[in-house]
N, C-alpha and C positions, 0 to 999 in steps of 0.2 A: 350333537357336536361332531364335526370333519377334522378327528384328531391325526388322520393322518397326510392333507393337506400339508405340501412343503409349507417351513416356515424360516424367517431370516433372520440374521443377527439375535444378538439379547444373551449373546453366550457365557460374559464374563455376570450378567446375574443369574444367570443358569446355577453359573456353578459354586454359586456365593451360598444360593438357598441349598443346593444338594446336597451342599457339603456339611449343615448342618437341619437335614430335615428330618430327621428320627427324633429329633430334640424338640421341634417345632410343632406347636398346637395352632398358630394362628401365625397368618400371612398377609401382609397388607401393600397391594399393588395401587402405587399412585401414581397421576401424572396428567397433564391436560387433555382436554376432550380428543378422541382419536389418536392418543397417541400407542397403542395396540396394547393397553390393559388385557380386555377379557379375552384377546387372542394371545397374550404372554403366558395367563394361568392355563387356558386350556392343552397349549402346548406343553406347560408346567406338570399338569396332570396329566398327557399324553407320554412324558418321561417317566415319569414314578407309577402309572398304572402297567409296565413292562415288567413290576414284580409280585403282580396278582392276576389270579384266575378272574374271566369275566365276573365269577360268581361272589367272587369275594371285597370287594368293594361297591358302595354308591358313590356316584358323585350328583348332589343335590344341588341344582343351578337355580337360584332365588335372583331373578332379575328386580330389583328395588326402587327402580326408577318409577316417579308418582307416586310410591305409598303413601299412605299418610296419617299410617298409624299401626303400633304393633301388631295390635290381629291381623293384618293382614301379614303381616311376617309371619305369624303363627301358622296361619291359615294352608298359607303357603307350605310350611318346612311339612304341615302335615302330608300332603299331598306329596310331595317331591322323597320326603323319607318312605312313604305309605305307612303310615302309624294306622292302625284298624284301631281307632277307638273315636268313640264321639264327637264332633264338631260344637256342640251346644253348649259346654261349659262356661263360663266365663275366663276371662285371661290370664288370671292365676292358674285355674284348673289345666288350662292349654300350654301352655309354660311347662307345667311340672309333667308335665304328659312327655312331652318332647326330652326334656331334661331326662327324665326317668327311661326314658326308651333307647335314647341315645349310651345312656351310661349301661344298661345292660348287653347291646347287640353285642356280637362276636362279628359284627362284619366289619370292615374298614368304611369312615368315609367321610370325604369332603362336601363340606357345606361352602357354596360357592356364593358372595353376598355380590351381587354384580351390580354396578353403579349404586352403591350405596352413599352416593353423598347427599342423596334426598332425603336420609335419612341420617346421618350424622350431622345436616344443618336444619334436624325438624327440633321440633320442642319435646321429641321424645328422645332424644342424643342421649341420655343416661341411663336410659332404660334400655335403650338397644346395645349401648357398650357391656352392660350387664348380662345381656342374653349375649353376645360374643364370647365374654369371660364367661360364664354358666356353662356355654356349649362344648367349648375347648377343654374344663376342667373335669368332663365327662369322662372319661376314658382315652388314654394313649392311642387308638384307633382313630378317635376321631380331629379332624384338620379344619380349621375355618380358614377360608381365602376370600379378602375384602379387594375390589376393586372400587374405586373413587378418585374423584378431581379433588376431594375435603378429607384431610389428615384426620384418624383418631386421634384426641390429643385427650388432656384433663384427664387421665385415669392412671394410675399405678400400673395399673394391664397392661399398657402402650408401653409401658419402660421396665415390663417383665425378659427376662431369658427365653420364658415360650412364645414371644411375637419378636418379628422379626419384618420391618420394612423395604419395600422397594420404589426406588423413585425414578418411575421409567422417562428416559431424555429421548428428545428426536434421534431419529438413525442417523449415526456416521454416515461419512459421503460414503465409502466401500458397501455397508449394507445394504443403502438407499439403491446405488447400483444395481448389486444385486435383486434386488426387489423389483425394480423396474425394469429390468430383462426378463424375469420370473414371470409378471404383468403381459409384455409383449415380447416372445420370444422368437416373433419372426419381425420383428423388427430392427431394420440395422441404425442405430442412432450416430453414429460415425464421429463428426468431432461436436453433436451437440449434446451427448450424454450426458458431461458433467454440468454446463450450464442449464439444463433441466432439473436436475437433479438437484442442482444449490435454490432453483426456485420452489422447487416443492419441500425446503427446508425441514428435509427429514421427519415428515409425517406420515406414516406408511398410509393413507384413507391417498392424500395427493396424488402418491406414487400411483397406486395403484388408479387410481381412478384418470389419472397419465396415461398410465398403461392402457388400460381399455379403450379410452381416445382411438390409441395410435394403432391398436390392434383389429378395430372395428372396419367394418366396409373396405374390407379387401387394401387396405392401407391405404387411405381415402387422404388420407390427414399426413402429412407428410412432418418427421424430426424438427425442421428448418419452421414450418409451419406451428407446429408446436409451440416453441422455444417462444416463435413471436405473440402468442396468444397468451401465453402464460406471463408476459413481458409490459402486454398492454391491458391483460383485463383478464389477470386470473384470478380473482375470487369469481367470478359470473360464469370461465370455465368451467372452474372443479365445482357449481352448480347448481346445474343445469336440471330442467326437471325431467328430464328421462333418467335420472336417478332415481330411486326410492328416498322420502321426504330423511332418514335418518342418515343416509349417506352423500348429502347435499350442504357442503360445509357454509358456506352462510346461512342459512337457515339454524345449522345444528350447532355454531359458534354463535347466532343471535340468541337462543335459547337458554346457550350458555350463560352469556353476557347478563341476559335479565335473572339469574338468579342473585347476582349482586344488590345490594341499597341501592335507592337512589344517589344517593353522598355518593357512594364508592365507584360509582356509575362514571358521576361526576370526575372524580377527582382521577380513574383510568383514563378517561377519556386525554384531559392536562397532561395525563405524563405520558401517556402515547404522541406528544408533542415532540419528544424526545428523542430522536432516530435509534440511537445505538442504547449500549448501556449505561447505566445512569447511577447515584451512589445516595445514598440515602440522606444526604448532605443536600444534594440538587435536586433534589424530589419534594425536599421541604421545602426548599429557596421556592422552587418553579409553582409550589402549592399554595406559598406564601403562610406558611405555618411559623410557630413562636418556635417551634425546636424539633431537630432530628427524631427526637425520641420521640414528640406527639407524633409525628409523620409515620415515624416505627409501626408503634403500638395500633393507629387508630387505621390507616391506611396498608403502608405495605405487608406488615405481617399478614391480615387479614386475604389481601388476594393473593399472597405466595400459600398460602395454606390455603386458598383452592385452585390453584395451577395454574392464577389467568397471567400473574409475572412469576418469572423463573429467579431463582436466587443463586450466585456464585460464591459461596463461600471464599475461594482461596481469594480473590479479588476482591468481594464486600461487595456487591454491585450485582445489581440487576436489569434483565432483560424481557420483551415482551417478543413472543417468537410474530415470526415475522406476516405468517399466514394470518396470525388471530390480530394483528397489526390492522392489516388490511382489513377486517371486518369491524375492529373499534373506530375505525375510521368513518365505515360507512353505516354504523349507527349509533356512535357514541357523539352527539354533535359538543363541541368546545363552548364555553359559553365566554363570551368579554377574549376572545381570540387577540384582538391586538392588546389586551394587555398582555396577555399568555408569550406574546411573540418579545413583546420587549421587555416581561423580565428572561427570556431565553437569552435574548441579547445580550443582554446586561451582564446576565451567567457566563458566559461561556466565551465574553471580551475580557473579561477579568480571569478567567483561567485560561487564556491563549498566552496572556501579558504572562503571566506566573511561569509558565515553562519556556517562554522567552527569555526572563530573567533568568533560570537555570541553565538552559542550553549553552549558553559558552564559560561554563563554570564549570567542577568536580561534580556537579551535583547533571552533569549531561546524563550519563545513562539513565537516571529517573524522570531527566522531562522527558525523554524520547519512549521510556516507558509508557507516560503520563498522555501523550501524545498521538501514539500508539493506540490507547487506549477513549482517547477522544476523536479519531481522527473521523469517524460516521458525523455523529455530531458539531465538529467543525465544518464540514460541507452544507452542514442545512446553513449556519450561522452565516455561511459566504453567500447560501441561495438566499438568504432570509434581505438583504440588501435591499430586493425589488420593493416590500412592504416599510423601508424607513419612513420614520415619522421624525419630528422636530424632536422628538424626544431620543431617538436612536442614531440619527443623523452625526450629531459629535461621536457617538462611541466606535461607527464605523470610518468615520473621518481620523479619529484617534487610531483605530486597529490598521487601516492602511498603512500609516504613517510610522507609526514606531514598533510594532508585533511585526508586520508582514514582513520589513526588509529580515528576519532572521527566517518567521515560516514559510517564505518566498522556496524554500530550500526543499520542505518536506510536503507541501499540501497540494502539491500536483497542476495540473492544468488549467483545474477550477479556477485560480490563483489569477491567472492572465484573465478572465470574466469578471471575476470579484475587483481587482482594481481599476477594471474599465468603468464598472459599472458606479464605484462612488467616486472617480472620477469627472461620470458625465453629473451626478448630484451636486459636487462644488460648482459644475458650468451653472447648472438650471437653478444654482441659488444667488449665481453670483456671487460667490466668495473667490475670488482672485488666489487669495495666500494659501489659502486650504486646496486650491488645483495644483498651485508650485509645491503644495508638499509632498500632497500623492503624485505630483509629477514625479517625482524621486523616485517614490516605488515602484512607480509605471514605468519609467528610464530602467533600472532593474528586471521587470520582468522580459520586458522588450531584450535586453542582452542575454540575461543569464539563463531564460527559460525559452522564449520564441526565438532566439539566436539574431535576431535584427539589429545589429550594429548602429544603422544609419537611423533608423527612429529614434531608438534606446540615447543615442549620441543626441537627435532633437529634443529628445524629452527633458533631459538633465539641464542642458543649455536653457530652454525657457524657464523652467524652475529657477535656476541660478539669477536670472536678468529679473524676474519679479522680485526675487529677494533682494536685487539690487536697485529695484525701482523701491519697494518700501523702507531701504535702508535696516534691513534686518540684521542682528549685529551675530556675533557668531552665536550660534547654537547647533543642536546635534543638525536637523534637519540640510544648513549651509555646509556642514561637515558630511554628511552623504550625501549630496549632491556633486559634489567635488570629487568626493573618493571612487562615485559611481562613475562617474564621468570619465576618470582617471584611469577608474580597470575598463570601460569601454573602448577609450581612447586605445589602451593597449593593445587590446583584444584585435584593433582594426591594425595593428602593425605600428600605428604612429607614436614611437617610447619615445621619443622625446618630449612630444607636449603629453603624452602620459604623465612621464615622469614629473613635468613641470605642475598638470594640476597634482599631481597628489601630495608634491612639496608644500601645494596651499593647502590642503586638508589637513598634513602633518602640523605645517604652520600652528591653524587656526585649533588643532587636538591640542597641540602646546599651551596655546592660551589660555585654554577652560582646566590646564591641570592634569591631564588624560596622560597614565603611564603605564596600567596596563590594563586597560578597558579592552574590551573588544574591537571598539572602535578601530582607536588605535592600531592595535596590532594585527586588524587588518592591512591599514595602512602599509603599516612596515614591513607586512608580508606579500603585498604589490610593489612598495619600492624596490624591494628583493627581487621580486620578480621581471619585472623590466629593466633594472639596473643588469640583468645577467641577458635579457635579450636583446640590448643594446651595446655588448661587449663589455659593460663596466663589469667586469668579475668578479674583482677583489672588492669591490663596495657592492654588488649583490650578496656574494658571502657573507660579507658583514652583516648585512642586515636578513641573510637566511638563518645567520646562526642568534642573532641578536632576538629575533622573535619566534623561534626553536625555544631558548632557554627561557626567556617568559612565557611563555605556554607551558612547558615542562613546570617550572614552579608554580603558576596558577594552577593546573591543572591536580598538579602532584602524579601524574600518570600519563604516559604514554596512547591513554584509550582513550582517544577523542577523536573527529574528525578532522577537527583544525591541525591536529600532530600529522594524520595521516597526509594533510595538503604539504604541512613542511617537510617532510620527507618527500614526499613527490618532488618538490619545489629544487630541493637539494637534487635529486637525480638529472634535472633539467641541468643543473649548472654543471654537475660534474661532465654531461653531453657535451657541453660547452668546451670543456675543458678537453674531451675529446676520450675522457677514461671513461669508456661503456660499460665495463666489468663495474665499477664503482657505483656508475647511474644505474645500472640495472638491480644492485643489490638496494638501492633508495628508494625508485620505485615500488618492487616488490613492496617492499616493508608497506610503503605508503599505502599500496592496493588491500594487503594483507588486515589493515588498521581501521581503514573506508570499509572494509565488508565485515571487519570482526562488530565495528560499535554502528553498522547499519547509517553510513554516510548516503547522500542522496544518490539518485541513481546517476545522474549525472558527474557527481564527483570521481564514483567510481569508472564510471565511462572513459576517463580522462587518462585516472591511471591503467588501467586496461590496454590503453592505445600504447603509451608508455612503455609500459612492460614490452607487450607485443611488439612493436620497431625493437627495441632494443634486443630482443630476444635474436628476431629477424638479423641483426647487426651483427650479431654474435654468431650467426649459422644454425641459430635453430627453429627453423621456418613454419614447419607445420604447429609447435607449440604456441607460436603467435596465431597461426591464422586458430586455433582453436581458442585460443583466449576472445578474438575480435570476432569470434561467432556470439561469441556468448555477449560479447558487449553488442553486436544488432541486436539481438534478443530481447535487451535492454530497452535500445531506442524503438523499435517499432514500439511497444506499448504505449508509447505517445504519438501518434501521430498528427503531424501540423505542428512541432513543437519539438525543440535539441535540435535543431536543422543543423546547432554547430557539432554537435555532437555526432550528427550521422555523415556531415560531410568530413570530417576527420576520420571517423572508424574506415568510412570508404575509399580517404588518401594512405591511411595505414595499412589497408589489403593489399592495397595496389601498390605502394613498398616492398611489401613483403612476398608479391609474387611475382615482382620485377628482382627481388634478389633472386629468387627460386628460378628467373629465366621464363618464368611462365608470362610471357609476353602480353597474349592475349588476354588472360583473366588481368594481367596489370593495366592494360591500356580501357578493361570496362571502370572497372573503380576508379581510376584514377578522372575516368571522363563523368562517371559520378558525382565522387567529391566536387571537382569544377564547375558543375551545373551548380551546386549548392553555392561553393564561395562566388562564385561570379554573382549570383543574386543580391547576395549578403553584404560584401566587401572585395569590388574587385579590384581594388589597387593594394589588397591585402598583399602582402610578402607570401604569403601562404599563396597564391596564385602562382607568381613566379616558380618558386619551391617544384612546386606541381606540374607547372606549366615545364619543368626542366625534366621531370622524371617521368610522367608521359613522351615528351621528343626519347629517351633514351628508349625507352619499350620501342615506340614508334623504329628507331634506328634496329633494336635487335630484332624486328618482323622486317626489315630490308627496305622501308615505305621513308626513303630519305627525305624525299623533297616534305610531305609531308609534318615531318618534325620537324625542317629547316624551315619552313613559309611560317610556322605557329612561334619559335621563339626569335626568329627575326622581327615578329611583329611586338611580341612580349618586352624585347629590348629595348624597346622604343623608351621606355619606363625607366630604364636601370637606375637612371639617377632619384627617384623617390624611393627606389629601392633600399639603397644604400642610405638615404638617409632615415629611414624605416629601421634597421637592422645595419649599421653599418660592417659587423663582423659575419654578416650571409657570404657562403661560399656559392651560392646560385647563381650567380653572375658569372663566374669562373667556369662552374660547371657546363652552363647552357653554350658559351663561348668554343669548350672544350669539348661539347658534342654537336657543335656547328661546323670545327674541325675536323671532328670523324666524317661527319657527312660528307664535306667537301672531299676528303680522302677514298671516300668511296665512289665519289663522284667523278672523283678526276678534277676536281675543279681547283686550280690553281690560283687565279685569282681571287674567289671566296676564301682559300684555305690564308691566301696573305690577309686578306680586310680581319677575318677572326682570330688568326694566330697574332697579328698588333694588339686589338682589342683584350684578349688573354693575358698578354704579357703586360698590358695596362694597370687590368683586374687585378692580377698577381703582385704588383708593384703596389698597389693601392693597398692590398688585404697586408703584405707582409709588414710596410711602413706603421698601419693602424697595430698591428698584432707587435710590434716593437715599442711601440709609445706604451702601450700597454703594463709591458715589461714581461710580454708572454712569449719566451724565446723558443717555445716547443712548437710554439703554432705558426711563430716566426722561420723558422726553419721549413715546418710541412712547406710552408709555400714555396721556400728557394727548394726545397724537392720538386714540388709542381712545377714549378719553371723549366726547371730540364727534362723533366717528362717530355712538356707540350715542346719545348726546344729539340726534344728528338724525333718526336712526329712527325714536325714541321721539317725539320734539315731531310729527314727520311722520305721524303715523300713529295719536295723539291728537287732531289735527289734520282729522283724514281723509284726509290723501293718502299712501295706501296703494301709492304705486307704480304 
């Protein structure tokens, strides 16, 4: 044995056994094939042999793999202890020989039972737990140390004070690290270390045989090259037969396998069906058993007690690791597969609906637990679509339509493939009503997740016009297709027929009785929201505060993400209002709410940008641009998708380092973000906005004509503008820095056409901002007037600054 060979991790059971090993007769190391059993005890007794002389210990290494029968244990300990006595007796006589010889030495020593699960699942298990307990009860000297894939169990012995188990797990990611630089240490893995390292799923035989790969022929094999092998066909890497046949993991996982039943064969094979972890509830369901408990008893206890699935206590649920995955795969064949597939379906449609129903309740942090916890297993459920049958057809049809407008939020990208895809199943059935439904969700994905306004806005519109070709009378689905519609509509600038469809959504939620559904109060949390970008203030408030206070009583708590949206919501308006101090303490909160109860990555996107301008607003510039680092960081993880997302965080940069003066980094983001809305929505408000704050960058780099050619052209629009946003100061603004231009230009004639225009704008903004009954805002402007009135007179004048 190479006891001095570095070894890694395993510290916290190091010091678990040390601390009681003076007490300990017997030691049982378990855990699935290769997971570094007989190199944990050797290293075990490499610690504790540093308080004996060579001469005062054995340690007696009894490899048990193949016995198949006591004598040969016998046969064996004689040899390894060297007992000088007879071989010929029979196996009583050899027994008491060993027993006898053991209880007199004066030396120390470990008897080491190495894979002994050939012999804990022979027909001689009782007889061998007996010569354990026999050997141990010899003399304080001597230590037995079992390694096996199969638990001693059934004895009083197993539940004595002088045994004591270990149940070794895959390496932490840190270890595995360790391990695999240890492997190849002239190797630089660079940024592919850890995604190696998550594929070798902490099995130290992977690592290492990783290692060697990459260390061999002069670095032949390149990180990059690695990563991709292990990606597309790593059981057939780790191998390979220039291994030794024991250290060639399909081979030594297939061997494994067959020591199972045939049954048990069977029934691993079904629940390796299962991607993630699974709960002894869904293992019966997917096995199609009469009850948890037969599934218990006859099934999983059986392969968790020999290592082939792993068991989570705190969580009740188990897992099959992911390398031994791959090998049941490729010779455990499924039998009756499409039944297999659509009681999955069946499964795991009905627990997507269940934490649906939770999610906009008190009861949210447990579906997102729950969620969380399913979320492997929801992806196969979305891939599993390609295989619908007439028999899974409705329940995917169903799952599009009323589950996904909420998981729309959490299940990522997949999300926009999944609803294409039983999308195209309604065409190629021809069911007409069932395309307008998932049209709905699809109108949804299209806005809220691929950022596409102009589809998302087609998608809803045909949905709605089928439903009005079959006269469908109201129900949920006519109610979000309106409401989607509604926040799409928004989204593109245009709050007036925003507002107008979601008055019919509101409408038609009235009808069916809806008062604090989710629905609903979505609703009323869109009307809020474009009643305030549309200058209605005092009737957004109302209805910010109005669906604030139902949330707060549904919820009973502050910790939801929809609270985190209305608080957002509110900091919007207080902007509005012009009290940033105010919006910025709303935001926060809102950001603070989104990241405490883990809101989608997008929601928090949104308030990040938020924060950051308002920060920037406030003079504190670089804590925004560190905030909107973090929000890219976000959106890249998606790429081809948040397009609105990423073209805002890049209008926000470029805010923020147009306040900083940093011209040039403002005039990149800002040409950014525009590539992005111009795609998306270019008669958006948010263009203009943009289009106004670029020309100012533009003017502080001295490039006049430049900013003046791009918002003379922008102008051209003002009037859809205006009725997009009638309280936008952009039009004032861009006017007011067409004015500087000219100022710098010397150009008198321009500085008369934009200083009219200005004073138009100005007249326009302060009449709206009086009807209103908003006399603060009303005033800014009769301030602004005499700004631009003294520019103008100054510079008429000749004093040009």
């Amino acid at each position: 044995m190479d006891l001095e060979c570095h070894f890694v991790g395993r510290g916290t059971y190091f010091e678990a056994l040390l601390e009681r090993w003076q007490d300990l007769r017997c030691v049982g190391v378990y855990g699935m094939r290769s997971i570094g059993k007989s190199r944990f005890v050797k290293q075990l007794l490499h610690f504790v042999s540093k308080y004996f002389n060579d001469n005062d210990y054995t340690a007696a290494w009894v490899d048990l793999r193949n016995f198949q029968s006591l004598r040969q244990i016998f046969l064996t300990l004689f040899e390894k202890c060297e007992i000088q006595q007879s071989i010929d007796g029979d196996d009583d006589e050899l027994y008491q020989a060993i027993l006898t010889y053991l209880s007199k030495t004066n030396r120390t020593f470990f008897i080491i039972f190495d894979n002994a699960e050939d012999a804990i699942d022979s027909d001689f298990n009782p007889d061998f737990i007996n010569l354990i307990k026999d050997i141990s009860d010899q003399s304080a000297n001597v230590k037995v140390l079992i390694t096996s894939t199969s638990h001693l169990q059934g004895h009083d012995f197993c539940h004595g004070d002088v045994y004591q188990y270990v149940e070794l797990l895959p390496l932490s990611m840190q270890e595995s690290r360790e391990l695999l630089h240890m492997s190849a240490p002239s190797v630089d893995f660079g940024i592919y270390l850890d995604k190696i390292v998550e594929l070798c799923e902490g099995l130290p035989l992977a690592l290492l045989l990783t290692g060697s790969e990459l260390e061999q022929d002069d670095g032949l094999l390149e990180p990059c090259d690695m990563l991709e092998l292990l990606n597309k066909c790593r059981l057939k890497v780790l191998s390979q037969d220039l291994y030794p046949i024991q250290e060639r993991i399909a081979p030594m996982y297939r061997q494994f396998l067959n020591r199972l039943s045939t049954i048990l064969k069977e029934k691993l094979g079904i629940l390796s069906y299962i991607p993630g972890t699974f709960s002894a509830q869904q293992a019966a369901r997917l096995l199609d058993e009469e009850s948890d408990d037969i599934t218990m008893t006859e099934t999983l206890i059986p392969i968790v007690q020999r290592h082939v699935v792993q068991y989570d206590k705190p969580s009740k649920r188990f897992d099959i690791h992911g390398i031994l995955r791959d090998c049941i795969s490729e010779f455990l064949k499924i039998q009756n597969l499409p039944e297999i597939r659509k009681r999955y379906c069946k499964m795991f449609a009905e627990l997507m609906h269940d934490i649906c129903d939770k999610m906009e309740t008190s009861q949210y942090a447990e579906a997102l637990s729950m969620y969380n916890m399913e979320q492997q297993n929801f992806q196969k459920l979305m891939t599993d679509v390609m295989y619908t049958t007439e028999d899974t057809y409705p329940v995917y049809v169903d799952l599009a339509t009323t589950a996904f407008p909420t998981m729309t939020r959490f299940v990522g990208v997949d999300t926009f493939t999944f609803i294409e895809q039983v999308l195209q199943l309604t065409r190629s059935n021809r069911e007409e009503l069932d395309e307008a439904f998932v049209s709905v969700t699809y109108g949804s994905v299209l806005t809220n997740l691929k950022g596409d306004f102009h589809e998302g806005e087609k998608s809803y519109n045909y949905s709605i016009s089928v439903m009005a070709k079959y006269n469908v009378s109201t129900c949920l689905m006519k109610i979000r297709a309106h409401q989607g519609l509604g926040w799409n509509l928004g989204c593109q600038g245009k709050s007036a027929e925003a507002l107008s469809t979601l008055k019919k959504a509101f409408q038609y939620e009235t009808e069916l009785g809806m008062e604090n559904e989710e629905l609903i109060l979505q609703t009323l949390q869109c009307l809020a929201l474009f009643n305030t970008f549309a200058g209605f203030l005092d009737e957004g408030e109302f209805y910010h505060l109005k669906v604030l206070k139902k949330r707060r009583d549904l919820y009973g708590t502050d910790e939801n993400p929809s609270i985190g949206a209305c608080f957002n919501n509110m900091g919007i308006l207080y902007k509005q209002k012009g009290d940033h101090s105010k919006a910025l303490e709303y935001y926060q909160a809102g950001l603070d709410i989104k990241r405490k109860t883990k809101a989608t990555d997008k929601a928090i996107v949104i308030s990040m940008n938020n924060v950051a301008s308002t920060l920037s607003e406030l003079g504190r510039h670089d804590e925004g641009i560190d905030i909107l680092n973090e929000a890219f960081d976000i959106v890249n993880k998606y790429p081809g998708f948040l397009s609105d997302c990423r073209d805002l965080s890049n209008d926000t940069m470029g805010l923020v380092y147009l306040h900083k003066k940093d011209f040039y980094n403002a005039i990149k983001y800002f040409n950014r973000g525009l590539k992005g809305r111009l795609e998306s929505s270019p008669n958006h408000i948010c263009v203009l906005e943009e289009k106004t704050r670029l020309a100012e960058a533009y003017v502080g780099l001295g490039q006049y004509s430049v900013a003046q050619t791009d918002l003379v052209e922008t102008l051209k629009c003002k009037e859809g503008f205006i009725k997009q946003m009638p309280q936008n100061t952009f039009i004032y603004d861009s006017y007011k820095i067409l004015m500087e231009v000219s100022r710098r230009l010397g150009d008198k004639k321009s500085m008369e056409s934009y200083f009219t225009n200005c004073k138009v704008e100005i007249y326009r903004l302060t009449d709206f901002f009086e009807d209103l009954g908003n006399l603060t805002r009303a005033k800014e402007m009769a301030d602004n007037l005499k700004l631009v009135q003294k520019i103008y007179y100054d510079f008429m004048r000749g004093r040009r600054g």
